[in-house]
C-alpha positions as CSV (number, residue, x, y, z in Angstrom):
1,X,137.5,-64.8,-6.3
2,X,134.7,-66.8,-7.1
3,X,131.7,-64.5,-7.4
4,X,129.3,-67.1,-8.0
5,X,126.0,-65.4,-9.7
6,X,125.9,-62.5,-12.5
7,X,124.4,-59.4,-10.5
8,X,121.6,-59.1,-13.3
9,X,121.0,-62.2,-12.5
10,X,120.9,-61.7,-8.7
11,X,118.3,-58.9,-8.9
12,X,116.3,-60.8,-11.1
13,X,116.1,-63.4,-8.6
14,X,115.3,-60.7,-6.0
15,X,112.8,-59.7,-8.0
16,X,111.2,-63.1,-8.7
17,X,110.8,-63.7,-4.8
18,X,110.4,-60.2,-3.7
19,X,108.9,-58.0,-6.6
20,X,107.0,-55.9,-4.0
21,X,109.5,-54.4,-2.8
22,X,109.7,-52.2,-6.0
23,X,106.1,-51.0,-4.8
24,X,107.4,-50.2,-1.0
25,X,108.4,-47.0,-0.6
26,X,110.3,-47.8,2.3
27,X,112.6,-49.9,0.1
28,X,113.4,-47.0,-2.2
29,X,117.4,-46.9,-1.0
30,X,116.8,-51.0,-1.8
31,X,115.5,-50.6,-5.1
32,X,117.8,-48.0,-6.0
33,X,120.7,-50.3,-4.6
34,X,119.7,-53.1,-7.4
35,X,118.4,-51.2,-10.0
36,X,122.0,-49.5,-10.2
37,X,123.6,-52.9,-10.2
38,X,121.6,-53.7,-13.0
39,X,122.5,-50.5,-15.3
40,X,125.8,-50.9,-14.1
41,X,125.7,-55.0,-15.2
42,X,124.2,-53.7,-18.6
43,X,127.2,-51.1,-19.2
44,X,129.5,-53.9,-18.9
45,X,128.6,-56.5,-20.8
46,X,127.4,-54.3,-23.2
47,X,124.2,-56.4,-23.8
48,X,121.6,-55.7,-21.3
49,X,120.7,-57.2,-18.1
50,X,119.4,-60.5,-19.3
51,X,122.3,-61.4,-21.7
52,X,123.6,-63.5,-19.1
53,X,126.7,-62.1,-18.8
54,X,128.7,-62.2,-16.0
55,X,129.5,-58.9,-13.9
56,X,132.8,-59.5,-13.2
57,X,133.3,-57.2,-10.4
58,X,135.1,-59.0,-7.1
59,X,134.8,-55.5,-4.5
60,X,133.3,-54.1,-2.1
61,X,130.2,-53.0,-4.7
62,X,129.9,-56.8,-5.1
63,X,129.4,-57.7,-1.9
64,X,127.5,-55.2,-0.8
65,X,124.8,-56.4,-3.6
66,X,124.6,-59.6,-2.1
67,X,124.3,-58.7,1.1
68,X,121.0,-56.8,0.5
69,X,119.6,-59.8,-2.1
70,X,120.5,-61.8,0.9
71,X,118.7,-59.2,3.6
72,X,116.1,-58.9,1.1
73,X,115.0,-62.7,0.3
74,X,116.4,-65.1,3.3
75,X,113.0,-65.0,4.7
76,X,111.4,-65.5,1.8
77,X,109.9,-68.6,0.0
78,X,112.8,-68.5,-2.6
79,X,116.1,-67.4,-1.0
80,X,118.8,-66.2,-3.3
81,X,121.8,-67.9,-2.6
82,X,124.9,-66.1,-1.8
83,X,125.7,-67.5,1.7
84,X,129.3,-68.8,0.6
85,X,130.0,-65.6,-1.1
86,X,129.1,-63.4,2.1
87,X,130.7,-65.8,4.8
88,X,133.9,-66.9,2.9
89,X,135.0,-66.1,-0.9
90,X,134.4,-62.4,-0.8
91,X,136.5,-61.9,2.8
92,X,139.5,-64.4,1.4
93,X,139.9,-62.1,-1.6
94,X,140.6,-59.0,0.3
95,X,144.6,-58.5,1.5
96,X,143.9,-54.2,1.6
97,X,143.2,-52.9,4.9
98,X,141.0,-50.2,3.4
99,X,139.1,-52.4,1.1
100,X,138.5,-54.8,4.1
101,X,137.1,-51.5,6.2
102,X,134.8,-50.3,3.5
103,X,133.2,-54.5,3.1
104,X,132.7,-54.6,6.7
105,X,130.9,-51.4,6.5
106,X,128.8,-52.9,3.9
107,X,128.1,-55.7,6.8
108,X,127.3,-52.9,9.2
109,X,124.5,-51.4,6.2
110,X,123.0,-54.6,6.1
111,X,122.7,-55.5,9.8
112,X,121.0,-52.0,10.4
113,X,118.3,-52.8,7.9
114,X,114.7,-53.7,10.1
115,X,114.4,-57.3,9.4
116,X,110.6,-57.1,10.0
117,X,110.6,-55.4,6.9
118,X,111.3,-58.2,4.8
119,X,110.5,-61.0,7.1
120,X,107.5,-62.5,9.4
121,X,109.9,-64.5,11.4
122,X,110.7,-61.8,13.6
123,X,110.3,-62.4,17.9
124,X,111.2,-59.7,20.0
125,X,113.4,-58.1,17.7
126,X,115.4,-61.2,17.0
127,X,115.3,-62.9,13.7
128,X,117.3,-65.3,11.6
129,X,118.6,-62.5,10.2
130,X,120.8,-61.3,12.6
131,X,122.7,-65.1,12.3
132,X,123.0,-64.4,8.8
133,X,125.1,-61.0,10.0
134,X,127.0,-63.2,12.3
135,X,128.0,-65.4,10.0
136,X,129.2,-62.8,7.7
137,X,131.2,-60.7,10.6
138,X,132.6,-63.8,11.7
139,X,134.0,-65.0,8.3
140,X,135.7,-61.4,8.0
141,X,136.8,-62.1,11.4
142,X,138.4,-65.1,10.5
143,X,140.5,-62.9,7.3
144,X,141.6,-60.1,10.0
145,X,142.6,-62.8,12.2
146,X,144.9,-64.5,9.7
147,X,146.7,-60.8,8.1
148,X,147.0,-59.7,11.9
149,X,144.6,-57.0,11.5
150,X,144.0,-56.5,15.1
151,X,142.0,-53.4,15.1
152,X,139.8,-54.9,12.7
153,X,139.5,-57.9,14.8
154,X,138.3,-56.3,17.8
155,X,135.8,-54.3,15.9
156,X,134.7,-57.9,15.0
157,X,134.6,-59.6,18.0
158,X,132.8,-56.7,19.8
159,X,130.0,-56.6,16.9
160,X,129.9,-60.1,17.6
161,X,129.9,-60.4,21.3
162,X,127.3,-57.2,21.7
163,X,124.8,-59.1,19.3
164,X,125.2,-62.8,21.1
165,X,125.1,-60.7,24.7
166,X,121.5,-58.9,23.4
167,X,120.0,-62.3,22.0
168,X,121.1,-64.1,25.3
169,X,119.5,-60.8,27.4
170,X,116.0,-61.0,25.4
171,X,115.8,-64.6,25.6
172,X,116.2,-64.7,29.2
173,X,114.1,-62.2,30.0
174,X,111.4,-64.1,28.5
175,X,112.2,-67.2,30.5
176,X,111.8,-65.2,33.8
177,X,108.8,-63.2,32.2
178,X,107.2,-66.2,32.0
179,X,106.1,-65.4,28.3
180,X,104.1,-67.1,26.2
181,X,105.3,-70.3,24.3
182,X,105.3,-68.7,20.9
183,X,107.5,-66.3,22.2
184,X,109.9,-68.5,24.2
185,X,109.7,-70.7,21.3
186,X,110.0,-68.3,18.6
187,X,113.6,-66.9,20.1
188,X,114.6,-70.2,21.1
189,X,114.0,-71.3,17.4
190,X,116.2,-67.9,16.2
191,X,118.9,-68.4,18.6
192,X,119.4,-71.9,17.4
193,X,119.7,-70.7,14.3
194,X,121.8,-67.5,14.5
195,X,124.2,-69.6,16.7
196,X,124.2,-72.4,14.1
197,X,125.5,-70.0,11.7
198,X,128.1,-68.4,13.8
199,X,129.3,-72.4,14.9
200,X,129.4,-73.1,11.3
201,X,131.9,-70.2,9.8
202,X,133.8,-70.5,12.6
203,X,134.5,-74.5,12.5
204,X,135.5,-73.2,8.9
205,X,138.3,-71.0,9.6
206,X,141.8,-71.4,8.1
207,X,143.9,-74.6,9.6
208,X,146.2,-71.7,11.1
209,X,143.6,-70.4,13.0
210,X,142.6,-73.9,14.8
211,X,143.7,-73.0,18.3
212,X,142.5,-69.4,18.2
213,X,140.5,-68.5,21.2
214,X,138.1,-67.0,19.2
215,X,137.0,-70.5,17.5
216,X,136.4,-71.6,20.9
217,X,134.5,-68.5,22.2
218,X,132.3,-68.5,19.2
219,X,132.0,-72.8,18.5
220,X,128.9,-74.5,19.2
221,X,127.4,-72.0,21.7
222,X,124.4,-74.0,22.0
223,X,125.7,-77.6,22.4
224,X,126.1,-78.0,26.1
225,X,129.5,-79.6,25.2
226,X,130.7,-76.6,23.6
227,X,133.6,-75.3,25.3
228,X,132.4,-72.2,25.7
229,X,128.4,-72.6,26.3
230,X,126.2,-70.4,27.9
231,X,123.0,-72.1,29.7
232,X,120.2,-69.7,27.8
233,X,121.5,-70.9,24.4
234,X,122.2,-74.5,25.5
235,X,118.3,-74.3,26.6
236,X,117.4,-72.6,23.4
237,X,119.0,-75.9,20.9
238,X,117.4,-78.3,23.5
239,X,114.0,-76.4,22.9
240,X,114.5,-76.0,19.0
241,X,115.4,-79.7,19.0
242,X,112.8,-81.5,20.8
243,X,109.8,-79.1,19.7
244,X,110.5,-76.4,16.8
245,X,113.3,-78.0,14.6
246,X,110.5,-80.5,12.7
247,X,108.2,-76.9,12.1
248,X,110.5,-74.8,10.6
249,X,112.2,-76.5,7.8
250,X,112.2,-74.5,4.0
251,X,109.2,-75.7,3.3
252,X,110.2,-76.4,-0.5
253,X,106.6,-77.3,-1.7
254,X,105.5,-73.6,-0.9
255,X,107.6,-72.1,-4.0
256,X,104.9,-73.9,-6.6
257,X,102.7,-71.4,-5.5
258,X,103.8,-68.3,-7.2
259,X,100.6,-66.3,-5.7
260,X,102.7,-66.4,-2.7
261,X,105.2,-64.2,-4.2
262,X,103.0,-61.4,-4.7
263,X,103.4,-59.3,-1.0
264,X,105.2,-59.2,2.2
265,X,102.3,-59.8,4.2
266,X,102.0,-63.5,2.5
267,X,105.3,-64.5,3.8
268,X,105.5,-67.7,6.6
269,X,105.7,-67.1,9.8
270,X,107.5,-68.4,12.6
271,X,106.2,-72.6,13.1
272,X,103.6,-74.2,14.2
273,X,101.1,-70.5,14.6
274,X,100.0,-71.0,11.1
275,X,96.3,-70.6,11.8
276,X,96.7,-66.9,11.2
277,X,98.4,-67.0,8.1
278,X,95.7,-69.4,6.5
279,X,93.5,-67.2,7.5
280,X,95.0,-64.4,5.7
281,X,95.4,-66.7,3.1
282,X,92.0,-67.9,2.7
283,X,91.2,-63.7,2.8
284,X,93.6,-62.2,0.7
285,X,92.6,-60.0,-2.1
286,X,96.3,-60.7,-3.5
287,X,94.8,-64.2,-4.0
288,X,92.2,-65.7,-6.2
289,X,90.2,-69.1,-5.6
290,X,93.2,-70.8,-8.4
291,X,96.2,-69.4,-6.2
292,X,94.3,-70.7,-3.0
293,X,93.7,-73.9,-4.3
294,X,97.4,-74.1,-5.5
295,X,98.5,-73.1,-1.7
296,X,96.5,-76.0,-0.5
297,X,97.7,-78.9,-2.4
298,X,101.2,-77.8,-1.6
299,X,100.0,-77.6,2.1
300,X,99.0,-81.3,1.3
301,X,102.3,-82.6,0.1
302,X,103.7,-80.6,2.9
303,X,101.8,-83.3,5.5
304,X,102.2,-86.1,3.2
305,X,106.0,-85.6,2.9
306,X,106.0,-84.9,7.1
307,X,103.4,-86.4,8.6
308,X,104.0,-85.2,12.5
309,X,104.9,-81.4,11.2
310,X,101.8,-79.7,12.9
311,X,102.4,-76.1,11.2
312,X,101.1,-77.2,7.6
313,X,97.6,-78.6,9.3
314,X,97.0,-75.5,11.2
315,X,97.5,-73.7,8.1
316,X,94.8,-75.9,6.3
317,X,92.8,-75.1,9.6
318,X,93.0,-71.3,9.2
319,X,91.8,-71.8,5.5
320,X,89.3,-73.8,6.3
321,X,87.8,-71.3,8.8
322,X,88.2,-68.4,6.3
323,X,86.4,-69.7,3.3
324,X,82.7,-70.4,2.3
325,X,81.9,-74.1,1.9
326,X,85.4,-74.8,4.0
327,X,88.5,-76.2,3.1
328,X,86.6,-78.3,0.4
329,X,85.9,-75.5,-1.9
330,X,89.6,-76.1,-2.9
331,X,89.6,-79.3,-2.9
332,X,87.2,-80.7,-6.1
333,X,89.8,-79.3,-8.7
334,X,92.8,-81.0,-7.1
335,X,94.6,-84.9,-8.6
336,X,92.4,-87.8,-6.7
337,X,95.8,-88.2,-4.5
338,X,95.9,-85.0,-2.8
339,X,91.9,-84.5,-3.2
340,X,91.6,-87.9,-1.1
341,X,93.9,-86.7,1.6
342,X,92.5,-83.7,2.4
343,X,88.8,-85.3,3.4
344,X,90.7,-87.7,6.2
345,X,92.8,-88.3,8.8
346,X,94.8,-85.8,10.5
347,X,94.1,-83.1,8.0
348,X,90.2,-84.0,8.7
349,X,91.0,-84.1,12.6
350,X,92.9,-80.6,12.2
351,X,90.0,-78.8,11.3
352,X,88.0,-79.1,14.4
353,X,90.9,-78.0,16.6
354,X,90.6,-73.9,17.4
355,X,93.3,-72.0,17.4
356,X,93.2,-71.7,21.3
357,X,93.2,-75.1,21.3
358,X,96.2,-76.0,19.6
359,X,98.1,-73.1,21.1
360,X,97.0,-74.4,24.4
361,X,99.0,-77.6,23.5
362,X,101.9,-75.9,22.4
363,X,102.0,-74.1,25.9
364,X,101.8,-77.5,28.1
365,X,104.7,-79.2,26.0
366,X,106.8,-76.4,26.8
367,X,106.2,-76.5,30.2
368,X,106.5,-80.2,30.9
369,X,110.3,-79.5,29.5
370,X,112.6,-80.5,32.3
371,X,115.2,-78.2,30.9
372,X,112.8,-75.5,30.4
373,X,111.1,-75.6,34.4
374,X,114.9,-76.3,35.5
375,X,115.8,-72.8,33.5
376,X,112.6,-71.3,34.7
377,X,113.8,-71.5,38.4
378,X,116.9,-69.7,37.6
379,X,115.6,-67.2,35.9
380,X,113.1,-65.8,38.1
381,X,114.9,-64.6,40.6
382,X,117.3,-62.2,38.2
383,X,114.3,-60.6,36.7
384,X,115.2,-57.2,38.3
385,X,118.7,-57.5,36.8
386,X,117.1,-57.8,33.1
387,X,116.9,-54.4,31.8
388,X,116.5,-54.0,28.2
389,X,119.1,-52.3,26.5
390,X,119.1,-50.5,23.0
391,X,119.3,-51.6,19.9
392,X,123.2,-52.0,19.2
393,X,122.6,-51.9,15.2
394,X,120.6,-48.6,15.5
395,X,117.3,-47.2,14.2
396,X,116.9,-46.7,11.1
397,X,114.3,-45.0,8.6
398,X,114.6,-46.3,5.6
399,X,116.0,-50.0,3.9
């Protein structure tokens, strides 16, 4: 099996995107979880956790460590990255029916976990998280599928079906709700997403299993050609598409700043509402005038390199707002490139817009969607029948 990354080397990348989780006490069980795997890493190599070696291990222990790096850092500037691993290598290695039981238990650990935890991406309780347990549950369905595990497989496709049912449920209820576009938005953005996900493993699955009905129940959801699509997730891709797709890319020029790095409450929200964060940002005591100034120029290329991406200038904007002397302050210390961009055009034009403003905006292009007023009008009349349900993964105290 390939396992693709040392685990001393996966919890030092945890730790280089996410060292404050070592000073949460709510991600004691976490910690503990990767500080074992590093005593255990340094037992078997015999050299210590940063002699490179690799921990051979290809089990369920394995797996479950990268399923918490992965809970821990996918909404993080720096994700580790162990997606094959989860969705594919680690479920095609298993031919023991007990093994297979005990990794998709180690699934079930991670899906319970409170995303909000580790992530500021969370609306209504959904999160792009719960497509990264998707994927992994439907990559282990695709194993049971082809060894004719059928138990297993119906565990599977329940987890499955129960989690696609509750994201479906939330998001229309906030169509006929009538919420508020960063909320419509903000699912509609995490359904396309988790969906994504699930699309992709499946499409991925052994030749054998080409036919199986499962592919078709589970393949491209939210693609109105799909062959089995539901209107709510259609509308959610044809939302993420046309407005939230361009302001909620990975942001790659946000990892210079390794300030960033230093607490959960610095990580990115969900796009464009970014007038909050650079607010926080400009008010931070995590941050120092250097750090700020480094979280601005990579603001900067962010615009340069995207030009209609409206997230990056309403994080300028919230700076701007929070700082003495303005967004300028920053700005002296910066090359004559970046320093020149920042007094002009749309970044100038940015900081005049309030927050009210722009959200205003964000509010009339989602309702001059066609598909959004066409989906509004069917919604409304089911509201009654929406009735929020509990939590299928549980509550739970502790990471």
């Amino acid at each position: 099996m390939k396992t693709g990354i040392a685990d001393s080397v996966l919890v030092e990348q945890v730790r280089n995107t996410a060292a404050w989780l070592w000073a949460t006490s709510s991600a004691a069980p976490l910690v503990a979880l990767f500080d074992a795997a590093l005593v255990a890493s340094s037992l078997e190599t015999g050299s210590g956790p940063d002699s490179g070696g690799v921990h051979p291990g290809a089990g369920v222990a394995t797996l479950r460590l990268r399923l918490a790096a992965h809970y821990a850092t996918v909404a993080t500037f720096v994700p580790t990255d162990v997606d094959a691993q989860i969705r594919h290598h680690h479920w095609m290695a298993i031919d023991d029916a007990s093994v297979f039981a005990a990794a998709r238990a180690c699934v079930d650990e991670a899906a319970a976990r409170p995303a909000a935890a580790v992530s500021a991406r969370v609306t209504d309780g959904v999160s792009g998280h719960d497509g990264e347990w998707l994927a992994a549950r439907a990559g282990a369905l695709g194993r049971a599928l082809a060894l004719g595990w059928s138990d297993e497989d119906d565990v599977l496709a329940a987890q499955i079906d129960a989690e696609l049912e509750r994201e479906e449920r939330l998001f229309t209820a906030a169509l006929a709700r009538d919420a508020p576009a960063r909320t419509t938005l903000g699912l509609a953005t995490a359904l396309a997403h988790n969906l994504g996900d699930l699309s992709r493993v499946v499409d991925a699955w052994p030749k054998m299993l080409e036919g199986h009905g499962y592919r078709a129940r589970y393949s491209r959801l939210g693609h109105a050609d799909g062959a089995s699509s539901r209107p709510a997730f259609v509308l959610a891709g044809e939302l993420n598409k046309e407005i939230m797709a361009l302001e909620n890319h990975r942001f790659l020029a946000l990892r210079a700043p390794r300030a960033l790095r230093r607490g959960r409450e610095l990580l990115l929200p969900v796009g464009p509402w970014f007038d909050d964060w650079g607010e926080l940002i400009g008010r931070s005591a995590l941050l120092g005038d250097g750090d700020r100034a480094e979280v601005v120029r990579a603001l900067i290329e962010l615009h340069l390199s995207s030009p209609r991406q409206q997230g990056c200038l309403r994080a300028l904007a919230g700076i701007h707002r929070a700082t003495r002397g303005g967004l300028f302050s920053y700005v002296a210390e910066l090359p004559a490139r970046i320093r020149k961009e920042a007094m002009r055009g749309q970044i100038r034009d940015a900081l005049d817009v309030s927050p009210q403003h722009f959200t205003a905006r964000i509010e009339k292009r989602l309702r001059s969607n066609a598909a959004y007023a066409a989906a509004r009008s069917r919604a409304r009349p089911r509201i009654a029948n929406i009735v929020a349900a509990p939590n299928a993964r549980g509550a739970v105290e502790h990471l």
